[in-house]
Each structure stands twice: as C-alpha cells, then as structure tokens.
C-alpha positions as CSV (number, residue, x, y, z in Angstrom):
1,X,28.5,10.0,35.1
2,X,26.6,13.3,36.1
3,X,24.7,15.3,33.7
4,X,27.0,17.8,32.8
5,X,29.7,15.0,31.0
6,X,26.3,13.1,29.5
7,X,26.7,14.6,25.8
8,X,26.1,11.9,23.1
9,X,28.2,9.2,23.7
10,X,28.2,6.6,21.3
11,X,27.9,4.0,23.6
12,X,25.0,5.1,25.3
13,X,22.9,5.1,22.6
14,X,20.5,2.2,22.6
15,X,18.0,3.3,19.4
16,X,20.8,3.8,16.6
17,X,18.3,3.4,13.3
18,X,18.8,1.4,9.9
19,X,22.3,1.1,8.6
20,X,20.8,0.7,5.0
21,X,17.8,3.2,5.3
22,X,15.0,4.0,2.8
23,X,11.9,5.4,3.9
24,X,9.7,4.8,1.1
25,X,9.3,1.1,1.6
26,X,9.0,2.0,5.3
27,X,6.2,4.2,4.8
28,X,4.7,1.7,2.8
29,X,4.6,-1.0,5.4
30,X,3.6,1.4,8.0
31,X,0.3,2.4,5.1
32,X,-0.3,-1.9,4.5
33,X,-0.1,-2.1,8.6
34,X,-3.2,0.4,8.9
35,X,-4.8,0.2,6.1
36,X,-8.3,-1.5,5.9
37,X,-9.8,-3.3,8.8
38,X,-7.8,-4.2,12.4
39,X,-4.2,-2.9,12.3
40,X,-1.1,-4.9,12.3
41,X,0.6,-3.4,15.7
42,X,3.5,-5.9,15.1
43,X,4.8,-4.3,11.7
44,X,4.1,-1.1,13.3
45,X,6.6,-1.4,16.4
46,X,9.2,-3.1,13.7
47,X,9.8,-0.1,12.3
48,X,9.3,2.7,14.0
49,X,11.5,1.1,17.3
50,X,14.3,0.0,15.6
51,X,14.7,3.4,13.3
52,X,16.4,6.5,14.8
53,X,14.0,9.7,15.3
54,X,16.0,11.5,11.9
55,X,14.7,8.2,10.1
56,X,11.6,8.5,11.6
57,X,10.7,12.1,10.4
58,X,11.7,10.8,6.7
59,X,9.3,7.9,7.1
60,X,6.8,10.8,7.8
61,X,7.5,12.9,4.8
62,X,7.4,9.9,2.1
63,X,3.9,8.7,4.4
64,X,2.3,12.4,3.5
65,X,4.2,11.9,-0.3
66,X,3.1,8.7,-1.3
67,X,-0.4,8.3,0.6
68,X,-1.2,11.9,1.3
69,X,-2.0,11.7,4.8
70,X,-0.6,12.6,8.1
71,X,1.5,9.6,9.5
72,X,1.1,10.7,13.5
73,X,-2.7,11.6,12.8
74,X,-3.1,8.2,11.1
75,X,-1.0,6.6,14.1
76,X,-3.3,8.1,16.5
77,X,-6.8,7.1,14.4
78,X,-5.3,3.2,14.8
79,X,-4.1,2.4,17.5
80,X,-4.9,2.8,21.0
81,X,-3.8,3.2,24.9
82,X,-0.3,3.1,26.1
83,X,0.6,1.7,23.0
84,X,0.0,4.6,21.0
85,X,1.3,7.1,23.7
86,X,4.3,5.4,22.9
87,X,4.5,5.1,19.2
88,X,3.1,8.8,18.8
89,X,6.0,9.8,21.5
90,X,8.6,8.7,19.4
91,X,7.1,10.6,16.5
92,X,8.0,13.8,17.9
93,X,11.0,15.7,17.3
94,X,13.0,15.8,20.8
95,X,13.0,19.0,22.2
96,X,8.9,19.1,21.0
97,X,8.0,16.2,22.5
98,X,10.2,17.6,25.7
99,X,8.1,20.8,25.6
100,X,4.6,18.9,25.0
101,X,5.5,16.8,28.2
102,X,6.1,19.9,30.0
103,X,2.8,21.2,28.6
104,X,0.5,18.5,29.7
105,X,1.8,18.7,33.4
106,X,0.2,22.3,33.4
107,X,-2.4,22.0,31.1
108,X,-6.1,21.3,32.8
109,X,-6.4,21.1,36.6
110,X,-3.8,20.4,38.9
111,X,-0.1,20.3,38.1
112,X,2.2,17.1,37.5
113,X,5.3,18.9,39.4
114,X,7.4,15.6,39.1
115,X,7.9,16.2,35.2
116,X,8.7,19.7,35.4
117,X,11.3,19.1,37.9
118,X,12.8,16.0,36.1
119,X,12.7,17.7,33.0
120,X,14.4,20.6,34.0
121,X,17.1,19.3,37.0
122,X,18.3,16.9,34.2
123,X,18.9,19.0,31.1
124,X,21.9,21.0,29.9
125,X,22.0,24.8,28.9
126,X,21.4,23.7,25.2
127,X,18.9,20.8,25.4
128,X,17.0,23.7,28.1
129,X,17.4,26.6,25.3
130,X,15.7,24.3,22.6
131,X,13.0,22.9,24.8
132,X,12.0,26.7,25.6
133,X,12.1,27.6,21.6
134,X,10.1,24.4,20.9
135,X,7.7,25.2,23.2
136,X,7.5,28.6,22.2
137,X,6.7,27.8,18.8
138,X,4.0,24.8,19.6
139,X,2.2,26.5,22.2
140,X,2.4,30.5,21.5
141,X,3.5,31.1,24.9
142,X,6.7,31.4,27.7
143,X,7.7,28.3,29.2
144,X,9.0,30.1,31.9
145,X,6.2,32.5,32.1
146,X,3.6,29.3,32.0
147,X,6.1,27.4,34.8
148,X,5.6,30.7,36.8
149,X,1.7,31.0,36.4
150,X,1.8,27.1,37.1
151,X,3.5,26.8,40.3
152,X,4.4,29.4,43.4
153,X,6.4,30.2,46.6
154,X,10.1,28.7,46.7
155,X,9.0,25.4,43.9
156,X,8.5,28.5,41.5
157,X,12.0,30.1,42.1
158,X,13.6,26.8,42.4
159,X,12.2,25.8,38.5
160,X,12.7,29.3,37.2
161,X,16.5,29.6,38.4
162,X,16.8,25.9,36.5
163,X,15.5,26.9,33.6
164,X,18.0,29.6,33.2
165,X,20.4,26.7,32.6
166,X,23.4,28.6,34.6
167,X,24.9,25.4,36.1
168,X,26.7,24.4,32.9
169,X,30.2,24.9,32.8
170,X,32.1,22.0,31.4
171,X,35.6,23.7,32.1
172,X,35.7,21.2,35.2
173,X,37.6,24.3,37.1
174,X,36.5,24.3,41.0
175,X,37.9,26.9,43.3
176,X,38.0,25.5,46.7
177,X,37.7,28.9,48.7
178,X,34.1,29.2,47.1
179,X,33.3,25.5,47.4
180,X,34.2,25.5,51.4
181,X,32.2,29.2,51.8
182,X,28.9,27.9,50.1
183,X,29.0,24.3,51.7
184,X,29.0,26.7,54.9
185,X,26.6,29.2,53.5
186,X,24.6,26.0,53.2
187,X,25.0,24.8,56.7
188,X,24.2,28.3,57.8
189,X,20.9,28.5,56.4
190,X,19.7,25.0,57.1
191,X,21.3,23.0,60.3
192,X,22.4,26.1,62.3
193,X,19.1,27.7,62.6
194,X,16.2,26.9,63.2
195,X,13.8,27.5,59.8
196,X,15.4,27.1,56.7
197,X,17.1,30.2,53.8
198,X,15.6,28.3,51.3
199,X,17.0,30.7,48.6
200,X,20.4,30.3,50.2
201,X,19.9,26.9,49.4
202,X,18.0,27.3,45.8
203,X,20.8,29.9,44.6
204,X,23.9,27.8,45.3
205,X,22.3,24.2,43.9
206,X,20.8,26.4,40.3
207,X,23.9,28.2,39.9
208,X,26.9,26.5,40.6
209,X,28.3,23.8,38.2
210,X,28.2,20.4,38.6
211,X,32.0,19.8,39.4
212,X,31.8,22.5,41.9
213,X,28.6,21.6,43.3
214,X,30.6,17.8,43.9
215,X,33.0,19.5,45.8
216,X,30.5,21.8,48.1
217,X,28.7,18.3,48.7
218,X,32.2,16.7,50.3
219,X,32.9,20.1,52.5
220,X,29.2,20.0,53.5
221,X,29.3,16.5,55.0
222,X,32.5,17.6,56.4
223,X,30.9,20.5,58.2
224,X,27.3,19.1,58.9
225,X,28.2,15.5,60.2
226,X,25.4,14.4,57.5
227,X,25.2,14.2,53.4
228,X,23.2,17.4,51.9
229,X,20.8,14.9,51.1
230,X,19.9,14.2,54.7
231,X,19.6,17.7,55.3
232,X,17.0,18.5,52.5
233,X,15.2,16.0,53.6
234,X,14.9,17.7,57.2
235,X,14.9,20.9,56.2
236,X,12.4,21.2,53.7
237,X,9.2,18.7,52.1
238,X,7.3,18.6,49.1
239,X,7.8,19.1,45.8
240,X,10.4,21.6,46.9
241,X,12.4,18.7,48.4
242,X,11.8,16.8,45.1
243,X,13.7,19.5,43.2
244,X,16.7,19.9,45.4
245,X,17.0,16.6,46.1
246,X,16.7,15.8,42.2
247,X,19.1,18.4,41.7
248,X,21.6,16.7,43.8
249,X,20.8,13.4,42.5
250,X,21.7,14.8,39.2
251,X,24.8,16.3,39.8
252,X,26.0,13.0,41.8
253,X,24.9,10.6,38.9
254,X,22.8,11.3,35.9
255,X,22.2,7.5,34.9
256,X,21.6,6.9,38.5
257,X,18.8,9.2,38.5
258,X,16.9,8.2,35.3
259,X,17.4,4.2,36.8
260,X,15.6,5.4,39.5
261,X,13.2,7.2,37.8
262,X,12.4,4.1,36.0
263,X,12.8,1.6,38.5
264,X,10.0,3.4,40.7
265,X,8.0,3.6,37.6
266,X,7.3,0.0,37.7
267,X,7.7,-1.3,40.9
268,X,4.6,-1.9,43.5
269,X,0.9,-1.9,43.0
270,X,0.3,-0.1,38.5
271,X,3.0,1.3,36.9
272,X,3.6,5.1,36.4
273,X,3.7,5.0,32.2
274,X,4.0,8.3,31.8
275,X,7.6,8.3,33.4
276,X,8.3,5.0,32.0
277,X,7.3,6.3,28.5
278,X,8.9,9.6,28.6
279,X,12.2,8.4,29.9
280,X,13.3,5.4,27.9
281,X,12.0,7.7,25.0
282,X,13.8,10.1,25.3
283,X,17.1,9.1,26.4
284,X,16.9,6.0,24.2
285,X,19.2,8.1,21.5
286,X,21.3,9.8,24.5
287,X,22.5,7.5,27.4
288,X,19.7,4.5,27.6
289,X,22.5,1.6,27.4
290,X,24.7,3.3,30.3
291,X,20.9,4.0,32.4
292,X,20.2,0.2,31.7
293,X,24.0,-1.2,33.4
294,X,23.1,1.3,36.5
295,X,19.9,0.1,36.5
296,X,21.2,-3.7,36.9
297,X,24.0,-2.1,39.1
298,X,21.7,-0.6,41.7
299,X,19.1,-3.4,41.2
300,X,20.4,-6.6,40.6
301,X,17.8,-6.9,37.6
302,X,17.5,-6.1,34.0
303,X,15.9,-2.9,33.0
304,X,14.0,-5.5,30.3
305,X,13.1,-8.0,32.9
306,X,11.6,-5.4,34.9
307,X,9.3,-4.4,31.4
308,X,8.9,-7.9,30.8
309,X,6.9,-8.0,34.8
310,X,5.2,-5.1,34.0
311,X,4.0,-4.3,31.1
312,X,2.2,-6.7,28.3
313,X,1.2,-7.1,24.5
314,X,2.1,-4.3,21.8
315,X,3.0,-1.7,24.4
316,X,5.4,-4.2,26.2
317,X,6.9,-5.4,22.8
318,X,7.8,-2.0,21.7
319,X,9.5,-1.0,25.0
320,X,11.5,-3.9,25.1
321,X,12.7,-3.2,21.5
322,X,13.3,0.3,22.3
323,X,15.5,-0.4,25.4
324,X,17.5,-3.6,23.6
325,X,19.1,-6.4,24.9
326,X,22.1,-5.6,27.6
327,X,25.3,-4.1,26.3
C-alpha cells in the first residue's frame, strides 16, 4: 500500500476511542490521578490511550471547565521522561503536533534532518497543506522558509520541492511515453555519467505521482541493470540519499516504510524514542494495524513484542495500549 492510496481506512486504525463517551467523568479521573501527592500513571494511560484524539480534546475542555486548569500543562507538571513525551504527544491536535516535530528538529543547534524528511516524503497534499497552516499559526513563521534557513545545497531543494505536495494525483492514470523518457532521464543523469544531475533526479521523484513514479522504477531497472535504489545509493550519500531513498521507499510501500522506521527505532544498543513516539502516534488513528502486519511480515515479530524488549514501566504500558493486540 503506498502513500498515495493510505487515506483513512477503517481497518488501519488501531486507536478508535470510547464507543459510549463522556468526558466529564474522564476529566475527573484524569484530576483524582494527579491530584495531591505521587500521581497515578496507570489511570492516566487508561484513558487517554484508549480514547481517540477528538475524545481527547473534549476531555481537555471539561479538565479547564470543571477544575480550571490546563490539562496538557498539568500533564507536563506530573509526570515525567518518555512517559510524558508520550502522553503530552497525544494531546496535540495532528497536524500541530506534526508541525511541533518539525519545529524541534530546527530549533537550537544542529538539525534532526531524519524527521523533516520522514515527515515530509510520507504525507499527502492535504495532511502537507495543514501541517504548513499549523505551523504557521504555532510558530509565527514559514515552514518552508524555516526548512530553507535550516538546511542547504541539493537536501534544501529536495525538502522544498516535497513540501509543495505536487506528487498527489490519485487518478491512477500513467502514460508510458513519459514513464520510459524519465526512467532514461534518470539513467542519464546518474549511471551514464560520471557525477550525478541531482535535480534531474530531485524533479522527477518530487513531482511525479506515485503510480507513475512505480512505473519509471520498472523501466529504470530495465534500462540500468539495477533497482533505482541501488543507484541512489551510488550516486549520491547523506541526508540527500535519505530523502530519495525515502521517497522511493514511500512510493513502493507506505506501511513498509513506517515498519522500518519503527523496527530500527528499537533494535541494537538504546532505542530512538523520538521516532518510536512520533510514529506509532501519529499513525495510530491512520494505518497503525496495517504498519503492525508488515511489521510481523518483514520481521517475523510482533510490533508489541518488540515494545515489550524495549521499553519498560508507564512509558512501555502506554505504547503497548496504543499499538493493541494484532488484528
């Protein structure tokens, strides 16, 4: 399933909320669960996992009603490490917590160009177009004017032409002339010369759609001898290489990409908890059941007996609950 066709299909959906929801009662458990001395982080993850991120908001708004206080600020003043990056995550609207993830990997020293790139290679025109407005609003300034101060050379134009969101066209209509012609465009500015036209290569993956950008990939391996992937990988390095090759990866197989994602999140020496946060956070209302059967496809493991290794106490009980046994 590539990114293009991942709209919100029932199925997928691992968080789907309370059948019977009220939010005051909620919000009072949530108040009992912090108030006075030590916090219980149990009643805390039973209800905001299992309720969906409309719920959540509502639980919010009776909080600030009936106790007069923030419920994210309280959140944040009572608990503590990766625990609370993950409860406070799911407190955010979508496309703001999108565009605050996209914020703190430019924010201080350094960038985290890994976000930005999964971020962008993975979301459609719409999801993009709100994520840009959010951040907008949150931050008083232009993503793609921040992305552009943030990064340079080919990793900028490669980010920039994604953000534009021109790859979405869901018609599914593919003319072969064009496919054959770019897939030897691409072989023309890679494997035939020596140096690379990296914007030969950034213009066709950005701009084409997903169905056509299959078909380029099958007359590419025809021409080449070798998948597009192999050429990236000797053509160019770097974050640049991370881009196109996520770009590929996403157009081949969305849930693939965000198993991946995961799966390197957690395996070897500390786990990446950012990635492991962000991702099964927010794609746990979107596709999280079909990631977690790719996941066990491509690993021969559970996506939850991986979290189970991994991860420990509050923070581990509220992932587990967020990802759900298999479907």
């Amino acid at each position: 399933m590539a990114w293009w066709k991942a709209w919100i299909e029932q199925e997928g959906v691992a968080v789907k909320g309370s059948p019977h929801f009220n939010p005051d009662p909620d919000a009072e458990t949530l108040y009992k669960a912090m108030k006075g001395i030590g916090t219980n982080e149990q009643a805390v993850t039973d209800v905001l996992t299992t309720r969906s991120n409309a719920q959540r908001q509502q639980i919010a708004k009776s909080f600030k009603a009936q106790f007069g206080k923030d419920l994210t600020e309280t959140l944040k003043s009572e608990l503590s490490g990766k625990f609370e990056r993950l409860i406070v995550a799911l407190m955010y609207l979508p496309y703001r917590y999108e565009a605050k993830e996209l914020h703190d990997a430019m924010k201080g020293l350094g960038t985290k160009e890994g976000v930005i790139i999964e971020i962008l290679a993975s979301r459609t025109k719409n999801q993009l177009r709100e994520i840009m407005k959010a951040y907008e609003e949150d931050y008083g300034s232009s993503l793609e004017e921040d992305i552009q101060a943030d990064t340079s050379g080919y990793l900028e134009r490669i980010l920039v032409c994604l953000l534009q969101g021109s790859r979405d066209d869901v018609s599914g209509f593919v003319d072969p002339g064009l496919a054959l012609q770019d897939a030897q465009d691409l072989y023309a500015a890679g494997e035939k010369i020596r140096g690379t036209d990296e914007m030969k290569f950034i213009t066709i993956l950005c701009t084409r759609s997903a169905t056509h950008l299959m078909r380029v990939f099958e007359e590419y391996e025809k021409i080449a001898n070798k998948s597009i992937e192999d050429s990236i990988k000797s053509e160019t390095q770097g974050s640049l290489e991370e881009a196109m090759l996520t770009v590929v990866k996403c157009t081949r197989n969305l849930h693939s990409y965000f198993a991946e994602r995961l799966y390197y999140a957690m395996k070897g020496a500390g786990t990446s908890d950012g990635t492991l946060i962000r991702n099964i956070v927010s794609r746990s209302e979107i596709d999280l059941n079909l990631i977690k059967c790719q996941f066990e496809k491509m690993y021969g493991k559970t996506l939850s007996s991986m979290i189970m290794e991994d991860t420990s106490g509050d923070y581990k009980n509220a992932l587990l609950n967020l990802v759900g046994g298999n479907p």
